[in-house]
Kinemage of the C-alpha trace (Angstrom):
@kinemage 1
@onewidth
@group {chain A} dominant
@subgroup {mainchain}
@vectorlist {calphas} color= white
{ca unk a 1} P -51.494 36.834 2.057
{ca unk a 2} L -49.200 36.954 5.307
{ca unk a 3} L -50.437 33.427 6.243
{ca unk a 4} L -49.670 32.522 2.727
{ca unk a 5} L -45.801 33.747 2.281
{ca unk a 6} L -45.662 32.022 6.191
{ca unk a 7} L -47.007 28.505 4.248
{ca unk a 8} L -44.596 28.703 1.764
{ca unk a 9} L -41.743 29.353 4.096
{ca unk a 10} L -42.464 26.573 6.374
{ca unk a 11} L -42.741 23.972 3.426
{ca unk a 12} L -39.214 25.402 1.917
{ca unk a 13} L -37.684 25.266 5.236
{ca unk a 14} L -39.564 21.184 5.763
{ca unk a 15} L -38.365 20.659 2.067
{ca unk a 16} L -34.654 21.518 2.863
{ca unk a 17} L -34.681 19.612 6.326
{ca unk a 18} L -35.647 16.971 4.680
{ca unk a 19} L -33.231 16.899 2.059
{ca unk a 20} L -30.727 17.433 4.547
{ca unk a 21} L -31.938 13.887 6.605
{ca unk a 22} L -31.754 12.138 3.394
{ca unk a 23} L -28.590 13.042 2.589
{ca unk a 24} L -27.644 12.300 6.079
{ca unk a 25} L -29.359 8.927 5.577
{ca unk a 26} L -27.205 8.106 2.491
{ca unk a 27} L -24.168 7.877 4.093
{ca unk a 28} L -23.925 5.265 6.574
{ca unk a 29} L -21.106 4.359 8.862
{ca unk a 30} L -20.913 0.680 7.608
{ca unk a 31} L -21.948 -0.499 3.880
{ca unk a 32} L -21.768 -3.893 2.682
{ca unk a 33} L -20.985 -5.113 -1.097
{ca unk a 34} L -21.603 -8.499 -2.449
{ca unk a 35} L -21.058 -10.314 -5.683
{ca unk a 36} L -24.665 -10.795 -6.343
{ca unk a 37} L -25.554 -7.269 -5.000
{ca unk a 38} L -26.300 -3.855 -7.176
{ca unk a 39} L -24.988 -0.454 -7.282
{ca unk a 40} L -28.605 0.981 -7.110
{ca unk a 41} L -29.278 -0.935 -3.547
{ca unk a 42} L -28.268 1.373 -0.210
{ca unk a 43} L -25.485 -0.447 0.510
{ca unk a 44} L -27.178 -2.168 3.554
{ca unk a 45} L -26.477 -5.587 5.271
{ca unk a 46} L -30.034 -6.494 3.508
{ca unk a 47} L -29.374 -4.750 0.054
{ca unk a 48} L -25.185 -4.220 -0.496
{ca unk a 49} L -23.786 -2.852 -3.147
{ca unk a 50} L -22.457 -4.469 -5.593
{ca unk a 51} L -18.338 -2.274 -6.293
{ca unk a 52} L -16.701 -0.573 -3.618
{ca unk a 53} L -16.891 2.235 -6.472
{ca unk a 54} L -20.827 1.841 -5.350
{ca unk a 55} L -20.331 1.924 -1.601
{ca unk a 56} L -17.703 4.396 -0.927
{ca unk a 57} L -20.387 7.270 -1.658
{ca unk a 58} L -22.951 6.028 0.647
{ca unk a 59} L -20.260 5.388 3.171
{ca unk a 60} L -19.595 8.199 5.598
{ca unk a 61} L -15.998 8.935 6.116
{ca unk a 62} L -14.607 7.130 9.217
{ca unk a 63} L -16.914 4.712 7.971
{ca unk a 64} L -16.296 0.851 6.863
{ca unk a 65} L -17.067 -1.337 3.784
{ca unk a 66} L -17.355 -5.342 4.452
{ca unk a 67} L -17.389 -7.636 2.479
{ca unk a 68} L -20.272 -10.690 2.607
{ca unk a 69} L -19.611 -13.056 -0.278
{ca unk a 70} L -16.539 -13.743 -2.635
{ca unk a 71} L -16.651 -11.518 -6.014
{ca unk a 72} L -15.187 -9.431 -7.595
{ca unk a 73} L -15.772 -5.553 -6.570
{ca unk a 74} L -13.870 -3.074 -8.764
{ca unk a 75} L -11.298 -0.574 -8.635
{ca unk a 76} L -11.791 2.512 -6.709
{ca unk a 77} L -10.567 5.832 -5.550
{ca unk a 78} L -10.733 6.844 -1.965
{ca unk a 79} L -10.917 11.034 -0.782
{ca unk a 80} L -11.796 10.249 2.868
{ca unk a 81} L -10.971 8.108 5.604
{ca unk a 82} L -12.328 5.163 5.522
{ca unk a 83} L -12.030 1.316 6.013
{ca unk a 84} L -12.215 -1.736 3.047
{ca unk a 85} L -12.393 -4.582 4.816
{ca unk a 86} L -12.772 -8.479 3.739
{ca unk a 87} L -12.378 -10.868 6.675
{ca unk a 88} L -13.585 -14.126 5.261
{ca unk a 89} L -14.036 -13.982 1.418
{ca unk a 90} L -12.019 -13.398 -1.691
{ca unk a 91} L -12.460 -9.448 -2.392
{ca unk a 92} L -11.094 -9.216 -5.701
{ca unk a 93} L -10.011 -6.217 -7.403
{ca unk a 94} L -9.519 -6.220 -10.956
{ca unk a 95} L -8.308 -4.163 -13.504
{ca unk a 96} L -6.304 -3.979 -17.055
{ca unk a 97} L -4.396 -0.774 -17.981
{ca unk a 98} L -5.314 1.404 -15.131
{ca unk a 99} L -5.027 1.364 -11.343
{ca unk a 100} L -6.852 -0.772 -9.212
{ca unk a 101} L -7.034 1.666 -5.681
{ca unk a 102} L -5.948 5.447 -5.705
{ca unk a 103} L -5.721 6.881 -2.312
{ca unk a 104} L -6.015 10.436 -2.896
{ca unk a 105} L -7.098 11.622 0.904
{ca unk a 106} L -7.304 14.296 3.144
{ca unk a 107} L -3.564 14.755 4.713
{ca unk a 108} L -5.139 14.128 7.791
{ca unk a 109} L -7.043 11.078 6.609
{ca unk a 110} L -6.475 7.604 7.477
{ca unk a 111} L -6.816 4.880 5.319
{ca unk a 112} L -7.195 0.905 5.997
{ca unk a 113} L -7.331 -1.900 3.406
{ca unk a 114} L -7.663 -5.352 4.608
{ca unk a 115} L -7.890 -9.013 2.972
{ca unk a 116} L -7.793 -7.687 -0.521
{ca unk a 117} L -6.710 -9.278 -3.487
{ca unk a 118} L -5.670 -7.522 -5.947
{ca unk a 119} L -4.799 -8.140 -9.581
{ca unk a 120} L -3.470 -6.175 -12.465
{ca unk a 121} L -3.946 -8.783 -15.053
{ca unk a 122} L -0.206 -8.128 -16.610
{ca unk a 123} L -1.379 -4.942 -17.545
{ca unk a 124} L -2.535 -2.961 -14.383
{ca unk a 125} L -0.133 0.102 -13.802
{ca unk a 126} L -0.281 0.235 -9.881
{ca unk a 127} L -2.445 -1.705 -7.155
{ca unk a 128} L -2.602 0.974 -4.742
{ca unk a 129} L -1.277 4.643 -5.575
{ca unk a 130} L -0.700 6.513 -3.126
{ca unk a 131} L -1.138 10.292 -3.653
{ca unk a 132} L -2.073 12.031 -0.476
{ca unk a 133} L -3.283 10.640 3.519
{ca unk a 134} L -1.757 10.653 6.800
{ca unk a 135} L -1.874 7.043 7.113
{ca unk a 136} L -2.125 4.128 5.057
{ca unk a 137} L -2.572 0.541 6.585
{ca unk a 138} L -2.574 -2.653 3.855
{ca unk a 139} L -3.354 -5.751 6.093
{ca unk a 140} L -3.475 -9.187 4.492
{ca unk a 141} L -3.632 -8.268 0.984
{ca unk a 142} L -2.178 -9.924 -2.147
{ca unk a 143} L -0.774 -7.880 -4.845
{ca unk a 144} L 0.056 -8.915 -8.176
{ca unk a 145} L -0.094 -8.465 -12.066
{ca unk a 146} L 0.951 -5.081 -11.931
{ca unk a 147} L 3.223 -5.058 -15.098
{ca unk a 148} L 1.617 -2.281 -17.868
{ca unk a 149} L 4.050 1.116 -17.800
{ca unk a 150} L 6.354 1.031 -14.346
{ca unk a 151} L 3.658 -1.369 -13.038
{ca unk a 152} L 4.067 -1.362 -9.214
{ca unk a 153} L 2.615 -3.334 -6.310
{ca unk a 154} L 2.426 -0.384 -3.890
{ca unk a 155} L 3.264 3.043 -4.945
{ca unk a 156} L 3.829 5.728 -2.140
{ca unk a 157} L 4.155 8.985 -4.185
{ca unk a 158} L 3.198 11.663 -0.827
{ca unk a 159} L 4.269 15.089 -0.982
{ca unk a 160} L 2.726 16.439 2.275
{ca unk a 161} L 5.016 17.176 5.124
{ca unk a 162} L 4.684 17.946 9.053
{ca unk a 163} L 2.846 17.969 10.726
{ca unk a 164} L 0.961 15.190 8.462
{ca unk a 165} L 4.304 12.853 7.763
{ca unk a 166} L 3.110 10.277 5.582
{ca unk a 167} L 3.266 6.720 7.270
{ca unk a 168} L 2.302 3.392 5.213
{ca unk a 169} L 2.025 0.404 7.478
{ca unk a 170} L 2.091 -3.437 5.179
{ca unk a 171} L 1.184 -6.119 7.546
{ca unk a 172} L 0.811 -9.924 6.315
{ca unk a 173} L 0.893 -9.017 2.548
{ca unk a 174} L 2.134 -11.159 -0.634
{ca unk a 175} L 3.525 -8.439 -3.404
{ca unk a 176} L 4.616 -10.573 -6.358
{ca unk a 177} L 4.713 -10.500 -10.435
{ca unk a 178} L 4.720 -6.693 -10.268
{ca unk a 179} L 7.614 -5.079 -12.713
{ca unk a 180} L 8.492 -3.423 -8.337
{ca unk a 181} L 6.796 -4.787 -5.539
{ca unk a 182} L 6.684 -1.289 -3.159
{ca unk a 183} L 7.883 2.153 -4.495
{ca unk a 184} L 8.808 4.757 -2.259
{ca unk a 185} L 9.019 8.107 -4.097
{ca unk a 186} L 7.673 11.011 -2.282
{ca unk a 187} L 9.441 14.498 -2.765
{ca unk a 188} L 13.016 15.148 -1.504
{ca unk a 189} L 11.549 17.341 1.316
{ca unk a 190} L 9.459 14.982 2.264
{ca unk a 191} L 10.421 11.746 4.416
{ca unk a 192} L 7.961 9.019 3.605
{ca unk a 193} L 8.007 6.324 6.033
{ca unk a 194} L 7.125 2.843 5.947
{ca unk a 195} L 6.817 0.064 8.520
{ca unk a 196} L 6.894 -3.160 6.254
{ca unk a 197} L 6.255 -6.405 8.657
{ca unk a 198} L 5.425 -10.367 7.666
{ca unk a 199} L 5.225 -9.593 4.459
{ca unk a 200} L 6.483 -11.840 1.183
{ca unk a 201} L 8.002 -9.221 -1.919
{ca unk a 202} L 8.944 -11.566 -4.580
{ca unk a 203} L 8.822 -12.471 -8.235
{ca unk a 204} L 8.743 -8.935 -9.685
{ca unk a 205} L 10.484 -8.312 -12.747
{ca unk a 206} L 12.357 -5.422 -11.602
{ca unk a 207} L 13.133 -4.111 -7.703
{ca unk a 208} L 11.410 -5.879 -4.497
{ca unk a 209} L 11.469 -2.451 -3.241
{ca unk a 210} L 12.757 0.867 -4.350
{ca unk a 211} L 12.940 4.197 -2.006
{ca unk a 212} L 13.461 7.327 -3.231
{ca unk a 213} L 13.930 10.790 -2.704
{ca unk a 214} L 14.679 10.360 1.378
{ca unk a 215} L 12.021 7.756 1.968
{ca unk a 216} L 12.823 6.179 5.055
{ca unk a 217} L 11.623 1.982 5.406
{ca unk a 218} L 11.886 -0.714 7.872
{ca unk a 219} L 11.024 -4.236 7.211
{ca unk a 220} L 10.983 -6.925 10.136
{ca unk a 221} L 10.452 -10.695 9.357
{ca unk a 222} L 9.660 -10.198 6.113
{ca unk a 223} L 10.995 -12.074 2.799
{ca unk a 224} L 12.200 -10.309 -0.126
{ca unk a 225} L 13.121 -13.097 -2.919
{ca unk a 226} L 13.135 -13.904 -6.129
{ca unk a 227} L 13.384 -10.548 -7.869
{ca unk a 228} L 14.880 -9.940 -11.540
{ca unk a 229} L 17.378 -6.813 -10.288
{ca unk a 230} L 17.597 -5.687 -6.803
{ca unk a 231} L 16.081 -6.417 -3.642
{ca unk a 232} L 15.803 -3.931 -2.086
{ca unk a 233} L 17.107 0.051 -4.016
{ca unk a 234} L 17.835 2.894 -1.489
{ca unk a 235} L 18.972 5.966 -3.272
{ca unk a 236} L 18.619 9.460 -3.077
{ca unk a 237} L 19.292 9.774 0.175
{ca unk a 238} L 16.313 7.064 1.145
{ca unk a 239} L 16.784 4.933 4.260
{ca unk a 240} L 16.340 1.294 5.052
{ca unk a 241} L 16.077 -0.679 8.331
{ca unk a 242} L 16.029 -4.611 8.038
{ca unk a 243} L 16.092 -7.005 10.587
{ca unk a 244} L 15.043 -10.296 11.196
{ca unk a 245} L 14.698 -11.049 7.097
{ca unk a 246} L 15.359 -12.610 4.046
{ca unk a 247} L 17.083 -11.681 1.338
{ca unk a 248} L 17.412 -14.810 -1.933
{ca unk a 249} L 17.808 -15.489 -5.160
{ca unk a 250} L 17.794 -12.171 -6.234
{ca unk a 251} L 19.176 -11.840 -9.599
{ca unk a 252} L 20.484 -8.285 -8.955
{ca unk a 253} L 22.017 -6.967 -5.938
{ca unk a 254} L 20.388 -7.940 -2.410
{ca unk a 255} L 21.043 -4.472 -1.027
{ca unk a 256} L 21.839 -2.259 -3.315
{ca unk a 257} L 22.801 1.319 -2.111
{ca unk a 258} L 22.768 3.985 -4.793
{ca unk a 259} L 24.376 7.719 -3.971
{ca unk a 260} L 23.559 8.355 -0.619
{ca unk a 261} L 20.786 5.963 0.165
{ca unk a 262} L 21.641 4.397 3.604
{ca unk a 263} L 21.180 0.492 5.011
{ca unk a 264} L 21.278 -1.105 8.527
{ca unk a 265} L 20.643 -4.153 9.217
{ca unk a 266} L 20.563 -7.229 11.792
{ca unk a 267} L 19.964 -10.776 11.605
{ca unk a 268} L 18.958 -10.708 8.351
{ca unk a 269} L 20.084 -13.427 5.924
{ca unk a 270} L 21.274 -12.531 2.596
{ca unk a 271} L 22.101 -15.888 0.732
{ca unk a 272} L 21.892 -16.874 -2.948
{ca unk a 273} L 21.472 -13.998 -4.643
{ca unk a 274} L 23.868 -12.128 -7.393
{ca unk a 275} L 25.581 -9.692 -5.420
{ca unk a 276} L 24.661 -9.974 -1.490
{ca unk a 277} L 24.717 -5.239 -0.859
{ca unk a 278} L 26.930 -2.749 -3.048
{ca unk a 279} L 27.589 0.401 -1.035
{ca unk a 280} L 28.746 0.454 2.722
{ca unk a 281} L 26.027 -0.799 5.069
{ca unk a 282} L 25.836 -0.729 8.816
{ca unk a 283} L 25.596 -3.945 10.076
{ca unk a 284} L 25.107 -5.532 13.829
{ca unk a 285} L 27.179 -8.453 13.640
{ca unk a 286} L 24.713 -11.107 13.146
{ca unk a 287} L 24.003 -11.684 9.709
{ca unk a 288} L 24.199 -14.559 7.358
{ca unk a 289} L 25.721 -13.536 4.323
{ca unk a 290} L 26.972 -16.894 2.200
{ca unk a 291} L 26.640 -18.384 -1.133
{ca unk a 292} L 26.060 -15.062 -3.394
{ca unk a 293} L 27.611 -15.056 -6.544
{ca unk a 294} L 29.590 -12.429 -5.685
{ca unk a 295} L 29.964 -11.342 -2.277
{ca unk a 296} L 30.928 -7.526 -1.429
{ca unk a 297} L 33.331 -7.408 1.782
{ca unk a 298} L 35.397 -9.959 3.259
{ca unk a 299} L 32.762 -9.096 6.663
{ca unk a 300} L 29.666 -9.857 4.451
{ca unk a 301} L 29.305 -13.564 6.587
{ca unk a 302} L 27.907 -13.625 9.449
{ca unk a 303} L 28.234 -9.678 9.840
{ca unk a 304} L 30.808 -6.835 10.783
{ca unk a 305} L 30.579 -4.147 13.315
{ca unk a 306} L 28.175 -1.802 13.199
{ca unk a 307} L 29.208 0.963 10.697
{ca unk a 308} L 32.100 -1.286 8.497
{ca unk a 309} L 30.361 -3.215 5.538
C-alpha cells in the first residue's frame, strides 16, 4: 500500500513539473506573427501567429513580437513589458469604434512599439491609450483615422507618480487625420512627461497636441501643421518645450496657452497660421514668427528675450 500512495505521489509531483515546463514552454522570449499565419500555431519563426492579440500570451514579458510579412495583425492590449516590433513590413493595425493598442502595464513596465501603422478607419477612438507603464517608446509609427468620440492619435492618460514618473518617448512618427494628434492628460498630481522628436502632427481636426493637468512636453525638430484649432494647447498648468520646429497653417492658434499652462521656445518657426501663441511665452531670441493672420506681440518676429512674449 506504502509503495502505492509513494506511486501516486511521484506521478502527481511528474504531472505538475510537467505542467509547469509547458507552461514555461509557452511563453517564449521572441514570437513572430504573419499575415498568412494562425492564432493556434506557437508563435514560432516556423509557425507565427497570426494577431499580436495571438502572440502577446505566448510571449514572455521582456519579450519581443516581429513581424515577417506585411498584414494586417489586430488591435491589442498590453499588461507587461514587452516589445512590437516591424522593421521591414507594413504591420497594420486596424480597427472601427474601439481602440487599436491599450497599454495598461505594470508601473514599472516598459513598453516599445516600432514601425506600426495604425488606422482608426474614421471611427477608431484612440491608437494607443495609455493607462498605466513606466515607459512608453512609439518609434516609426503612423497614426491616423482616429476620429469616433474625442478620437486621438496618442492618448497619455497615467496616474502613477514617483518613483514610476510616466515618460512617453515619439521618435520618427506621422500623427495625422486624428480629431488630436497626442493628448496629455494624466492627473494634476501627476507630471506626465513626453520627449516628442522628428515627428510630423498634422491634419487633425482639432489640437496637434493638447497637455493637461501639469503634463510637461518637449518637441525637437518636429512639425506640427495643418491642424483645424490649435497647435499645440498647454493648460492647466501643463508645460511645453519647443525648439528647433515648425509651427504652419494652423487654423487656430500656433501656441496657445490656456490658464497657467507654460511655453518656451527657440528657433522654432511659427509662420502662416491664424494666431502665431496667445498667452506670454518665454522665448530665446531666435524665432521666426511672420505672416500669421494675426500676430500676438510686436516681439513675435524673429523672437524677444527670454521671459517677454
Amino acid at each position: 500500500m506504502n509503495k502505492f500512495r509513494l506511486t501516486i505521489k511521484l506521478f502527481v509531483i511528474a504531472t505538475f513539473l510537467l505542467a509547469c515546463a509547458s507552461l514555461a514552454q509557452a511563453q517564449a522570449t521572441r514570437t513572430w506573427v504573419s499575415g498568412v499565419g494562425d492564432d493556434a500555431n506557437p508563435c514560432s519563426r516556423t509557425a507565427p501567429c497570426k494577431t499580436f492579440a495571438g502572440a502577446i500570451s505566448k510571449t514572455a514579458a521582456q519579450g519581443e513580437i516581429n513581424v515577417l510579412d506585411p498584414g494586417g495583425f489586430g488591435g491589442v492590449t498590453i499588461t507587461k513589458s514587452i516589445t512590437i516590433s516591424s522593421e521591414s513590413f507594413e504591420a497594420g493595425v486596424l480597427v472601427s469604434g474601439t481602440n487599436a493598442i491599450v497599454v495598461n502595464a505594470l508601473v514599472t513596465d516598459t513598453v516599445v512599439l516600432r514601425g506600426l501603422d495604425i488606422e482608426g478607419l474614421g471611427t477608431g477612438l484612440n491608437g494607443i491609450n495609455i493607462l498605466q507603464g513606466k515607459s512608453v517608446l512609439v518609434e516609426n509609427c503612423t497614426i491616423k483615422g482616429f476620429r469616433g468620440a474625442n478620437g486621438t492619435g496618442i492618448r497619455d492618460a497615467r496616474t502613477q507618480g514617483a518613483p514610476n514618473i510616466p515618460m512617453l518617448f515619439v521618435n520618427n512618427c506621422d500623427i495625422r487625420n486624428n480629431i488630436i494628434g497626442i493628448d496629455g492628460t494624466g492627473a494634476s498630481a501627476v507630471l506626465i512627461r513626453g520627449v516628442v522628436e522628428n515627428t510630423r502632427i498634422h491634419s487633425n481636426t482639432s489640437h496637434g497636441v493638447r497637455l493637461q493637468n501639469g503634463a510637461v512636453y518637449s518637441f525637437r525638430q518636429s512639425n506640427i501643421s495643418g491642424n483645424t484649432t490649435d497647435g499645440v494647447r498647454a493648460e492647466g498648468s501643463s508645460q511645453a518645450v519647443i525648439i528647433s520646429s515648425i509651427l504652419t497653417n494652423n487654423q487656430g492658434i500656433a501656441l496657445n496657452r490656456v490658464g497657467t499652462g507654460a511655453f518656451s521656445i527657440a528657433d522654432v518657426t511659427i509662420i502662416n497660421n491664424i494666431t502665431s501663441h496667445a498667452g506670454t511665452i518665454t522665448t530665446f531670441g531666435n524665432n521666426n514668427c511672420r505672416n500669421n493672420a494675426n500676430n500676438v506681440g510686436a516681439n513675435c518676429a524673429l523672437g524677444a528675450p527670454v521671459g517677454q512674449t
